[in-house]
C-alpha positions in Angstrom: 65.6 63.7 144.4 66.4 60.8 146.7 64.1 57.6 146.4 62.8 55.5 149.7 62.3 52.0 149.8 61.8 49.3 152.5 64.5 46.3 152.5 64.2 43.1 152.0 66.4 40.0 153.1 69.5 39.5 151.4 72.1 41.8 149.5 72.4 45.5 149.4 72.9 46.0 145.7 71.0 42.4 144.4 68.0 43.7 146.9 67.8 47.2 145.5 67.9 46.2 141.7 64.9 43.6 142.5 62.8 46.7 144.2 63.4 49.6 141.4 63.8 47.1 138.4 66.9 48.3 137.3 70.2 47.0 136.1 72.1 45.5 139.2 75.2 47.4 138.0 73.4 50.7 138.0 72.6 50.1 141.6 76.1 49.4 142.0 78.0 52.3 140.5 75.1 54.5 142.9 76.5 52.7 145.7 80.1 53.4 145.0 79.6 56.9 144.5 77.8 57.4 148.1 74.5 57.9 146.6 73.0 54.9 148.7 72.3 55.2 152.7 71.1 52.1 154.7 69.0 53.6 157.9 70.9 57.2 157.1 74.6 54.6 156.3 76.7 54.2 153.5 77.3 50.6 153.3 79.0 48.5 151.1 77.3 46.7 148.2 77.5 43.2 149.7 76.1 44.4 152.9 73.2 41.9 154.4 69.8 43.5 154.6 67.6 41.6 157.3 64.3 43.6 156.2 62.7 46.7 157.0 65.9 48.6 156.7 65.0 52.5 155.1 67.1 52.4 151.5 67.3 56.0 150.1 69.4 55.8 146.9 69.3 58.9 144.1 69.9 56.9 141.3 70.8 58.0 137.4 70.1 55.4 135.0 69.7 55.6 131.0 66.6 58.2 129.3 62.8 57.8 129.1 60.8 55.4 127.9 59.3 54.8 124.5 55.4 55.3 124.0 54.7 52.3 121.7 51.1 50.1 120.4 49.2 48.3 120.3 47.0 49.2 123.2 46.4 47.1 126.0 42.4 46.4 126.8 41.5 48.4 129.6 39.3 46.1 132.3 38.8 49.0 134.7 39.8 52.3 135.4 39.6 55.8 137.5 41.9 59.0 138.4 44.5 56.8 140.4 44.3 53.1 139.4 43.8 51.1 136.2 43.4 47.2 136.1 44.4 45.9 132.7 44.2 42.4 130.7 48.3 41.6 129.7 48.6 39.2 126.6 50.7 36.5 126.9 54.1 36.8 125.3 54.7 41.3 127.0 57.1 41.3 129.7 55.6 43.8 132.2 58.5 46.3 132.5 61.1 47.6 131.1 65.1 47.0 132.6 67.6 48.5 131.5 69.0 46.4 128.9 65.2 45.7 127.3 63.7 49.3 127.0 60.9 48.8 124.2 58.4 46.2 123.9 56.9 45.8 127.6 53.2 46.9 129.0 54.2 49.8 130.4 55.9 50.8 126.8 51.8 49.6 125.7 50.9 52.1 128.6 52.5 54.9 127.8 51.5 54.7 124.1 47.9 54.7 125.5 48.4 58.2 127.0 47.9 56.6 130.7 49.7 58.0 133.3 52.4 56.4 135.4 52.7 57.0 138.6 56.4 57.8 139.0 57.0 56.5 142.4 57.3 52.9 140.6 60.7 53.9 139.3 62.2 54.9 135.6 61.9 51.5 134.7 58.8 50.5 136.4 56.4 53.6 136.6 53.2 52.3 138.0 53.8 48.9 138.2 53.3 47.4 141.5 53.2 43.9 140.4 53.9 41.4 137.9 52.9 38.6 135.4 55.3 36.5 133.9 55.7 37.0 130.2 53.8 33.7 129.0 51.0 34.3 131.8 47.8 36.6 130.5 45.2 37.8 132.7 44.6 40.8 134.9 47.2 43.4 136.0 46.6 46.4 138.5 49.0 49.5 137.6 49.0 52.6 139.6 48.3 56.5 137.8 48.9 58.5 140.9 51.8 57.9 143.7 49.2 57.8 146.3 47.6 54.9 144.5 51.1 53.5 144.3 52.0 53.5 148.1 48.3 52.2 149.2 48.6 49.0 146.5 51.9 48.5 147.4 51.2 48.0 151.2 48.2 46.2 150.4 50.2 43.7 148.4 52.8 43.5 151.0 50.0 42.7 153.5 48.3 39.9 151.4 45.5 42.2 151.3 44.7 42.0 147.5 43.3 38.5 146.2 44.6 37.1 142.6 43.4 33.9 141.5 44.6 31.8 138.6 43.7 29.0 136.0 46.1 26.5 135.5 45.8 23.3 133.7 48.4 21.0 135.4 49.9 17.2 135.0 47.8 14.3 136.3 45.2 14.4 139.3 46.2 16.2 142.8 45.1 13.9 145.4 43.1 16.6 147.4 40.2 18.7 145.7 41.9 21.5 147.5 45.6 21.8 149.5 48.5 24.3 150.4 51.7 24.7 148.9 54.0 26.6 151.7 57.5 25.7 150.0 59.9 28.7 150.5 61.7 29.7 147.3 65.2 31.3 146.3 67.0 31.3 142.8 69.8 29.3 141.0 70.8 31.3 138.4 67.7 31.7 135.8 65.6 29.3 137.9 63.3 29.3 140.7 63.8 26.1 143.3 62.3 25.5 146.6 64.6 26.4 148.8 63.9 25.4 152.6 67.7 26.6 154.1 67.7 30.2 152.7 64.8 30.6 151.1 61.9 33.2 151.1 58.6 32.3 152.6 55.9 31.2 149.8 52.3 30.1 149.8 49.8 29.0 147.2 46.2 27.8 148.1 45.4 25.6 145.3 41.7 24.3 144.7 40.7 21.3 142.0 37.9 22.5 139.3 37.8 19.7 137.1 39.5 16.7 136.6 40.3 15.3 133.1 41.8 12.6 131.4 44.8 13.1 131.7 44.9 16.5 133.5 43.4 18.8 135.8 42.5 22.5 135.8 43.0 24.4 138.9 42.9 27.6 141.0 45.7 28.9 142.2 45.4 31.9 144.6 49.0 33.0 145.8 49.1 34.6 149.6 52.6 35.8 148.5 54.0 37.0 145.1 57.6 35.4 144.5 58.8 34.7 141.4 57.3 32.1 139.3 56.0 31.1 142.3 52.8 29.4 141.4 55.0 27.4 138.3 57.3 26.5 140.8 54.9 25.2 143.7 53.0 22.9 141.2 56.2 21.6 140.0 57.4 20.3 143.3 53.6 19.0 144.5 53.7 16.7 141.0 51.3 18.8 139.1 53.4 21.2 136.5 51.7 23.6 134.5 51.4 22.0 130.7 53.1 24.2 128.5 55.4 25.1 131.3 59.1 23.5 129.8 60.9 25.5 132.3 59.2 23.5 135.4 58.1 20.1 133.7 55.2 20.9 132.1 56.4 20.4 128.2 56.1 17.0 126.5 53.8 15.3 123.7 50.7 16.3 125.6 51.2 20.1 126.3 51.7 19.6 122.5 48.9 18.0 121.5 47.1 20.4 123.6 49.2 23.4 121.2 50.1 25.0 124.1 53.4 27.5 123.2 53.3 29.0 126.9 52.5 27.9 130.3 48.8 27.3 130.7 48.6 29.9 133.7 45.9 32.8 133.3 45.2 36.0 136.0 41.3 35.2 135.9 40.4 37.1 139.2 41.7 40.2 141.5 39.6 41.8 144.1 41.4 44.8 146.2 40.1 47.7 148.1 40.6 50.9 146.2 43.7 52.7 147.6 42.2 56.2 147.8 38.5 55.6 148.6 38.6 51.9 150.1 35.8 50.9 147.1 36.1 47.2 146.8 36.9 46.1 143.4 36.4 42.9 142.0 37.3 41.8 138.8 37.1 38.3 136.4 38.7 37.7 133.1 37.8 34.8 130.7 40.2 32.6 128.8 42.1 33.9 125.8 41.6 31.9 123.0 44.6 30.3 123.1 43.8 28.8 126.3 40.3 27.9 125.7 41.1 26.0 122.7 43.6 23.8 125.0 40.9 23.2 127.5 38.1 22.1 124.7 41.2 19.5 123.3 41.5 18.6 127.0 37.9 18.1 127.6 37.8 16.2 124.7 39.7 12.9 126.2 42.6 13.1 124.1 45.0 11.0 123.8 48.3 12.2 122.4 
């Protein structure tokens, strides 16, 4: 059966892989063979999507997933939606050249059901943490659950808030980030010509010696986004090598990932419109950072 999505900005086939987490070259061969139709089209891979376009695409990619431990904790859960905690160091989803080791591998091994209107690669998952952030995830069971968090999250109606233990001392106790963002090969840059739209509230919680925890609570979800925005405002996450946070003091600190944690979401439940708030503390990892932190070190 044919699969619907709703475009985004930019290239047919790089656009399409993005959406259904698959291989850009399976989306590819799908669109040689006809099996993709822009707004009822064919159209060529390197056709320019503006947004909103209707994508159906039928699209054969490798076998099923692998049920694989440990479990994940559970945070919250019902008949359509479960809210998890992700470790630090799982990539969310499977692609199609990594097909074991993710969450939803961790998911499937927990006998929780998908919901299938994610994708093969990406059953359930609506959105994402990067591997070396922890915190709290929301996954879909049903594909009615699916469809209402997906729209929620495409209207900024679902609020995420982060820890994140940055360089030096932010002027402002609290401030907004709205820097655009595109990619350049493996990394994310602020982008102000061709970019997409971006924007992180970011509110001081305690200022340190030589660093500051913060809340970061992202109105949209590009990648690395929060990494990137602190980056360019001064303030990189400590642990962060990829965006300026490594160095002697993320490693006197013993940081071995980015210091960035999912601590809160709160969303209306997609079936019943319950509101749903949730808070995670610290893994340990991170707390023992913060008590070195607290403790005026000086590396």
């Amino acid at each position: 059966m044919p699969e619907s999505v709703v475009g985004e900005a930019g290239r047919l086939d790089a656009v399409l892989a993005r959406l259904l987490g698959v291989a850009r070259a399976d989306v590819q061969r799908a669109i040689d063979a006809g099996d993709v139709l822009v707004d009822g089209g064919a159209r060529p891979k390197s056709f320019r999507l503006v947004g909103g376009e209707i994508i159906e695409v039928t699209l054969v990619v490798g076998g099923g997933l692998e049920a694989e431990g440990p479990p994940v904790p559970v945070r919250y859960e019902d008949a359509d939606v479960l809210v998890v905690a992700k470790p630090a160091g799982i990539v969310t989803h499977p692609t199609e050249g990594r097909r074991t080791g993710t969450l939803v591998n961790r998911l499937l091994g927990m006998g929780v059901p998908l919901a299938p209107a994610g994708g093969p690669f990406r059953p359930g998952i609506v959105h994402r943490l990067d591997v070396g952030t922890s915190g709290l995830l929301v996954v879909a069971k049903t594909d009615a659950a699916f469809e209402g968090l997906r729209a929620m999250f495409r209207a900024h109606g679902v609020y995420r808030g982060y820890l994140a233990l940055v360089r030096g001392s932010p002027v402002h106790e609290g401030f907004t980030v709205d820097a655009p963002l595109g990619r350049r090969a493996a990394r994310i840059v602020v982008d102000r010509l061709e970019g997409r739209g971006a924007t992180t509230g970011i509110e001081v919680l305690e200022r340190l010696e030589r660093c500051t925890l913060v809340r970061a609570t992202p109105e949209t979800g590009r990648t690395h986004q929060i990494r990137v925005h602190l980056a360019a405002v001064g303030h990189p996450i400590l642990g962060d090598a990829s965006y300026g946070g490594g160095g002697d003091l993320a490693r006197a600190l013993g940081l071995t990932r980015p210091f960035l944690h999912a601590g809160w979401i709160g969303f209306e439940h997609p079936i019943d419109g319950r509101r749903i708030d949730l808070e995670e503390a610290l893994p340990g990892d991170l707390t023992d950072a913060l008590i070195l932190a607290r403790s005026d070190l000086r590396p």
